[in-house]
C-alpha positions as CSV (number, residue, x, y, z in Angstrom):
1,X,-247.3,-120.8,-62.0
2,X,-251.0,-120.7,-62.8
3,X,-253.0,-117.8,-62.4
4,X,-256.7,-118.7,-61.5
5,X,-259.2,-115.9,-61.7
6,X,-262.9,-114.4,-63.2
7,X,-262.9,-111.5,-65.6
8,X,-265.5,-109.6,-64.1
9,X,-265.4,-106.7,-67.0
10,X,-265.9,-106.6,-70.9
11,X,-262.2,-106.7,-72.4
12,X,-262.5,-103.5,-73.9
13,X,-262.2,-102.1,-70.0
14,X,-259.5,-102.1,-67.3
15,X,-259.8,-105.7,-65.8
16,X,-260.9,-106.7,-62.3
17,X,-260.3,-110.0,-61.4
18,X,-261.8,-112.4,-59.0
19,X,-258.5,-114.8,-57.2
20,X,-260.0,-118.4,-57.1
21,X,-256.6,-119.6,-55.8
22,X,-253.4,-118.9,-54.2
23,X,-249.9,-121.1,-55.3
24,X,-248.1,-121.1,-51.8
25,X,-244.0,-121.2,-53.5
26,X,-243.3,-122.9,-50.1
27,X,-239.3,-124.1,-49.5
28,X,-237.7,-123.5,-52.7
29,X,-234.8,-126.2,-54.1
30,X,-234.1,-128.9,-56.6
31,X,-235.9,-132.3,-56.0
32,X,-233.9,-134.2,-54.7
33,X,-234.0,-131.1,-51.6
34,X,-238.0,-131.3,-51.7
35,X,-237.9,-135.0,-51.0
36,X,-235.7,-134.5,-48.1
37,X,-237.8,-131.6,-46.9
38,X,-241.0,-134.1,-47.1
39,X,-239.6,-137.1,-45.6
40,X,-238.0,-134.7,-42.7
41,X,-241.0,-132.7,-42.1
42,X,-243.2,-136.0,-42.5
43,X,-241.2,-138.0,-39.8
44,X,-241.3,-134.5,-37.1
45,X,-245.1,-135.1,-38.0
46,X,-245.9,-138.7,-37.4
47,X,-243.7,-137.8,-33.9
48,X,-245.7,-135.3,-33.2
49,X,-249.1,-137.2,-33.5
50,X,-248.0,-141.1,-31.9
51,X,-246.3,-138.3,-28.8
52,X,-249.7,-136.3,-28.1
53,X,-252.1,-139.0,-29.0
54,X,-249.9,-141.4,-26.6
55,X,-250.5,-138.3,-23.7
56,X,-253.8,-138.2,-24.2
57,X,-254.3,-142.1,-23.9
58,X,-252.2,-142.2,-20.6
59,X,-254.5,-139.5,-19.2
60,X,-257.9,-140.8,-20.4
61,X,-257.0,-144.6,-19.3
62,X,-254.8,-144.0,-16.2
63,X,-257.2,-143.5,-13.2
64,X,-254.2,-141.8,-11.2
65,X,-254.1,-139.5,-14.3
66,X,-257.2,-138.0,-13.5
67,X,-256.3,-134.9,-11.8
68,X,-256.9,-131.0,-13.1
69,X,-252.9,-130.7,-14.4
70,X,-253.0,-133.9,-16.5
71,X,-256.6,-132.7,-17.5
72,X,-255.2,-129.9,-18.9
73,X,-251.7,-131.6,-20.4
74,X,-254.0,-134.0,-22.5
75,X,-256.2,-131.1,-23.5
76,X,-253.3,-129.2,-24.9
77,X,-252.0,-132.3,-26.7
78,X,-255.2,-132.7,-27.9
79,X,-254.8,-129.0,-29.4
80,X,-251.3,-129.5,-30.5
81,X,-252.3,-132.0,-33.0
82,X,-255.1,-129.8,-34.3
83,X,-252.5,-126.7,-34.4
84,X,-250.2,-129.0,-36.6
85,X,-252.7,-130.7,-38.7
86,X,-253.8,-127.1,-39.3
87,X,-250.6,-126.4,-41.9
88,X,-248.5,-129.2,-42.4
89,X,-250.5,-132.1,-43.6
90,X,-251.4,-128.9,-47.0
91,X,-247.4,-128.0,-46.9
92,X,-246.5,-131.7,-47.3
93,X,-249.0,-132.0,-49.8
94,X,-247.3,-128.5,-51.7
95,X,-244.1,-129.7,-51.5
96,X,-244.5,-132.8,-53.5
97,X,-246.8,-130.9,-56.0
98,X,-246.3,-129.4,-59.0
99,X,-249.0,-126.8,-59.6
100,X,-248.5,-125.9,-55.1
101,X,-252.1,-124.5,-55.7
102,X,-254.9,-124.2,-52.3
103,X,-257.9,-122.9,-53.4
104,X,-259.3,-119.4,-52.1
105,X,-261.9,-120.7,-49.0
106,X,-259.0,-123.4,-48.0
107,X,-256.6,-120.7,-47.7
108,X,-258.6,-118.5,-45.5
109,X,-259.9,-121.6,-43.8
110,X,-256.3,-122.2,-43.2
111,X,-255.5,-118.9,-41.5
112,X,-258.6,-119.3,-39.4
113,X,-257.7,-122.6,-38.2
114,X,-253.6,-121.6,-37.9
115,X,-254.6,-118.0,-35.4
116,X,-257.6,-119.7,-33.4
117,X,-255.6,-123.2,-32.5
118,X,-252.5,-120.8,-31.8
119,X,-254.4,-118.4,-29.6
120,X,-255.9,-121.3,-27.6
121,X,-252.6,-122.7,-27.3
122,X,-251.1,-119.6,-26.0
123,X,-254.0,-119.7,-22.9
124,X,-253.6,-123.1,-22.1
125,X,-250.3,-122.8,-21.7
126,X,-251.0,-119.3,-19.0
127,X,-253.6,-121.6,-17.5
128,X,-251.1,-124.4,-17.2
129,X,-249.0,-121.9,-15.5
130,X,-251.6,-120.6,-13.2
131,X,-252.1,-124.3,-12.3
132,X,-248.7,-125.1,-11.3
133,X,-248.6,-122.0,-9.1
134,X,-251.7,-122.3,-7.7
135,X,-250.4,-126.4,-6.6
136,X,-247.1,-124.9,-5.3
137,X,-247.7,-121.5,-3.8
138,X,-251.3,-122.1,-2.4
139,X,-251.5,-125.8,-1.9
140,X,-253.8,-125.8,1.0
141,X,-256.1,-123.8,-1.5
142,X,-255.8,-125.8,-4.3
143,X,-257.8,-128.4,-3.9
144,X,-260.8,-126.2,-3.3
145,X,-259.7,-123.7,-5.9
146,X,-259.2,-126.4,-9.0
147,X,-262.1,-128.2,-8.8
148,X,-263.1,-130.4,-12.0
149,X,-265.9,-127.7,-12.5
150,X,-263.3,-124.6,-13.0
151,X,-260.8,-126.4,-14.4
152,X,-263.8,-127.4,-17.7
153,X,-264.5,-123.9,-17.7
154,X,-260.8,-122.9,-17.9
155,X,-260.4,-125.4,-20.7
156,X,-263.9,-124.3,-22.7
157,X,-263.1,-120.7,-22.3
158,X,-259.9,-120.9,-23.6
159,X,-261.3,-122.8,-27.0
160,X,-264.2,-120.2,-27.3
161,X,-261.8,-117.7,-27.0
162,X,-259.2,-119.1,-29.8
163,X,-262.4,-119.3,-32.0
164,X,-264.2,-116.3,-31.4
165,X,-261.3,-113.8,-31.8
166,X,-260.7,-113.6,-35.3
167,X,-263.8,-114.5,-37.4
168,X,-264.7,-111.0,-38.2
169,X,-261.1,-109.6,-38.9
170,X,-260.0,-112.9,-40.6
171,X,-263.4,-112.6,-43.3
172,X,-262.8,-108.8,-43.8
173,X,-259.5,-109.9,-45.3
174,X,-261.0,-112.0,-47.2
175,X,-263.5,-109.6,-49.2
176,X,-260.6,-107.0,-50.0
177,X,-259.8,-107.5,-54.0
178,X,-257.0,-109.8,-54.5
179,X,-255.9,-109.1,-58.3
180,X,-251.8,-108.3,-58.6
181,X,-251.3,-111.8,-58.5
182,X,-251.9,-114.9,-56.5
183,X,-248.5,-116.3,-55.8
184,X,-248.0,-116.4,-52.4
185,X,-244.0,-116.6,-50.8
186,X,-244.7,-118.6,-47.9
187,X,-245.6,-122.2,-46.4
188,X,-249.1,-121.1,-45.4
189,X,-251.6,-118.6,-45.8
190,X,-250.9,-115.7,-43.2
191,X,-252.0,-112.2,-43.0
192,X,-248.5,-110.5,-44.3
193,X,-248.2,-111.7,-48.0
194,X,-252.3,-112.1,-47.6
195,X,-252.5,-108.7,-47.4
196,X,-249.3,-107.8,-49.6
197,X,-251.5,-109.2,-52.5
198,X,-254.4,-107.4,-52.2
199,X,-255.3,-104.6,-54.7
200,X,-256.8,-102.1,-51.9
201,X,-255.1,-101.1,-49.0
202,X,-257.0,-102.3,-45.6
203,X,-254.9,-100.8,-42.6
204,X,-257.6,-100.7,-40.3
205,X,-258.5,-104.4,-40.5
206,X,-254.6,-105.4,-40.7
207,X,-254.0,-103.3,-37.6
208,X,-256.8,-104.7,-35.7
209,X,-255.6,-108.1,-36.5
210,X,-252.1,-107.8,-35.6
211,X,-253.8,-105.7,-32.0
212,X,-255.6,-108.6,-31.5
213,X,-252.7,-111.3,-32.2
214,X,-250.3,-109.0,-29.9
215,X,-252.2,-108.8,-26.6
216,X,-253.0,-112.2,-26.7
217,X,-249.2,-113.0,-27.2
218,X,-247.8,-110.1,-25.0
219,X,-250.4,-111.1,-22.1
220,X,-249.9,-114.8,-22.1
221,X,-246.2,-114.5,-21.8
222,X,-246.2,-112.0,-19.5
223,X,-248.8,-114.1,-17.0
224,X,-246.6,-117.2,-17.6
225,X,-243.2,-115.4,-16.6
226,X,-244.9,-114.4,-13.5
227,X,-246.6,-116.8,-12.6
228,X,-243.2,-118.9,-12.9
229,X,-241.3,-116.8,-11.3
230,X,-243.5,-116.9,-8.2
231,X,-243.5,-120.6,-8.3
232,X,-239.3,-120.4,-8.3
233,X,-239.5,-118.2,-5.7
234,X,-242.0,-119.5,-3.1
235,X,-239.6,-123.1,-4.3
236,X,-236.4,-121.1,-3.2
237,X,-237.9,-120.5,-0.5
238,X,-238.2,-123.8,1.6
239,X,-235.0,-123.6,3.9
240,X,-234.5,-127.6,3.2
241,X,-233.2,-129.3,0.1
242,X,-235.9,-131.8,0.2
243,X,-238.6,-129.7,0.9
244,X,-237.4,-128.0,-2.4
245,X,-237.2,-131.3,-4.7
């Protein structure tokens, strides 16, 4: 696998070295396996796209469509493609290649991309939740709670917030000194063997990072099994089977 790097240091001197690129190993195998992995992870793709882009049609061209819970269902397929498009159209690419190379700014451009889209994901899909319980548990109160105005803010707040959050951490990581090597054992550039290559120990920023990347997880699953669980409840509820469909 090819090295890439800058000699920053006369020869007669310990070396420091400047990484220019990461090789990503990705799935290992013969051929005949990578060509099954392509065409396998290729088809789950092209799903993926003609299923979300066909969401966000119905909702944009279906007037009945137009309400603050489809809003929100055609913004998060709007996101899912993005979250996708974010890693596998470069690990299709790898998998067919033979030098599996992504130079250095794509590969931190990569994990910028792959923690933002997931950490919006994860508060659209709390928001979904509180949307859902706010139909079923307050109804009379929804229509005055769920305007078109708060549910815009819900949806810009939660792609500011995916955005904002790692920036700092995410170009910290990027200054440490990567110079054991530049192979990296993965399908994607993530903070773990990111931060397994680097030459100086940064626990500060890794800890941060991983902080950050918990609560957001931890919250957002703990809001959505609540609010869930209220919405079963208030559904179990209605003494009539009816009522309850």
């Amino acid at each position: 696998m090819p090295f890439s790097f800058i000699d920053l240091r006369p020869m007669n001197r310990s070396a420091t070295y400047v990484v220019t690129e990461f090789v990503l190993l990705g799935f290992p195998g013969c051929w005949e396996i990578q060509i099954f992995l392509f065409s396998f992870f290729l088809a789950i793709y092209i799903l993926t796209l003609l299923g979300n882009g066909a969401i966000i049609c119905a909702v944009r061209w279906d007037p009945r469509l137009h309400t603050p819970m489809y809003f929100l269902l055609g913004n998060f397929a709007f996101l899912e493609i993005w979250y996708v498009s974010s890693t596998v159209p470069n690990m299709l690419t790898n998998i067919l290649s033979k030098t599996k190379a992504i130079s250095f700014s794509g590969c931190f451009l990569q994990f910028y991309f792959f923690f933002s889209l997931g950490t919006a994901e994860c508060l659209f899909l709390a928001i979904m939740a509180y949307d859902r319980y706010l139909a079923i548990c307050h109804p009379l109160h929804y229509p005055t709670i769920m305007t078109g105005k708060f549910c815009g803010m819900l949806v810009s707040l939660c792609w500011l917030i995916g955005f904002l959050t790692y920036p700092i951490p995410i170009f910290f990581i990027s200054q440490l000194p990567f110079c054991a090597s530049n192979v990296i054992d993965h399908f994607l550039c993530d903070m773990d063997p990111l931060m397994a290559l680097s030459c100086a120990p940064a626990p500060i920023i890794q800890f941060v990072l991983c902080i950050q990347s918990s609560l957001v997880l931890f919250l957002t699953m703990s809001y959505i099994l609540r609010s869930y669980t209220l919405l079963l409840r208030a559904v179990f509820q209605v003494p009539s089977a009816a009522g309850r469909k």
